[in-house]
N, C-alpha and C positions, 0 to 999 in steps of 0.2 A: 502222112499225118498232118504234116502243114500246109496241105491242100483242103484236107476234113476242117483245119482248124477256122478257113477261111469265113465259111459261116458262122461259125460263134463268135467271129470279131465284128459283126452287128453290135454285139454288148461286150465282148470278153474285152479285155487286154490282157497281153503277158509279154514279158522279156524284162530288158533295162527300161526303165521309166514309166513302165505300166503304174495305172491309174484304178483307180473302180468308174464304173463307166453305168452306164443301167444295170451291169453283172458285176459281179466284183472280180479282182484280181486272179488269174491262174495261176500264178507264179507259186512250183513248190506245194501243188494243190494236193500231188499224193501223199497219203497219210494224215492231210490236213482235218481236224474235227469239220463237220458243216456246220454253214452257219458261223463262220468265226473269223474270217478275213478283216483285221481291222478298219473300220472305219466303211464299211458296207452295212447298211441298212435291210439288213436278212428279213424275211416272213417268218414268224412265232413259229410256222410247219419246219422249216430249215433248221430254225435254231433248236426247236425241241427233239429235230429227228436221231439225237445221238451216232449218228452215222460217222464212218471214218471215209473219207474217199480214196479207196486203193482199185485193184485192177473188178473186182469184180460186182463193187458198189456200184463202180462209172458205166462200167457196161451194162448193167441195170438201169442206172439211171438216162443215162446216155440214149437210150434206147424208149423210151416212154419217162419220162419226167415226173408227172404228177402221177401214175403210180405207186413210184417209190417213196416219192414227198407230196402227199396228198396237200395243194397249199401252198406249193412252192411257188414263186414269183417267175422263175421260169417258164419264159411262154415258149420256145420251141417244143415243135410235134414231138421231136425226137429223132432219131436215127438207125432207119429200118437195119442196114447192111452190116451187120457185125466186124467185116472186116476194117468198114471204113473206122467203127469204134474203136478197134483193136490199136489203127493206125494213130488214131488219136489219140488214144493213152498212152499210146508209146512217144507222141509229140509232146503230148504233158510233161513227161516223164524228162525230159530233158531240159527242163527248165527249172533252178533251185530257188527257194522261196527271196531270194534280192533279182530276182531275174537273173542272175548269168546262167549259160549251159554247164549242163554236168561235162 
């Protein structure tokens, strides 16, 4: 998963001292409402999408982007291989919203 994560650190941050960066914060993303990381500048589509991010939003998302959130400021294509998705939810998943590992 923290090989898949590689790529999203173009924009992402996540751990101790993550930042919002042109994406905002991962830290603690699961369960997270969209659109609601403090102090990130979300698209009206993000913020209005009601979405919860758990395993099978991301893998939607994760996979084609503006799909899911027609609008969303996320510019990657997305990520064809499901496994690699998998691997990276489960990279997520290990990070709680102050950054430390579960």
């Amino acid at each position: 998963g923290e090989k898949a994560f590689a790529a999203c650190r173009a924009c992402h941050q996540i751990g101790p001292g993550a930042k919002n960066a042109i994406g905002p914060v991962l830290n603690g993303v699961i369960g997270r409402l969209a659109g609601t990381y403090p102090g990130y500048d979300y698209s009206e589509a993000a913020k209005d999408s009601g979405l919860t991010w758990d395993d099978e939003t991301l893998q939607d998302y994760l996979a084609d982007p503006q799909s899911v959130i027609t609008g969303t400021k996320m510019a990657a294509p997305g990520i064809e291989d499901p496994d690699e998705i998998n691997d990276l939810i489960t990279f997520l998943k290990t990070y709680r919203t102050d950054g430390s590992h579960n």
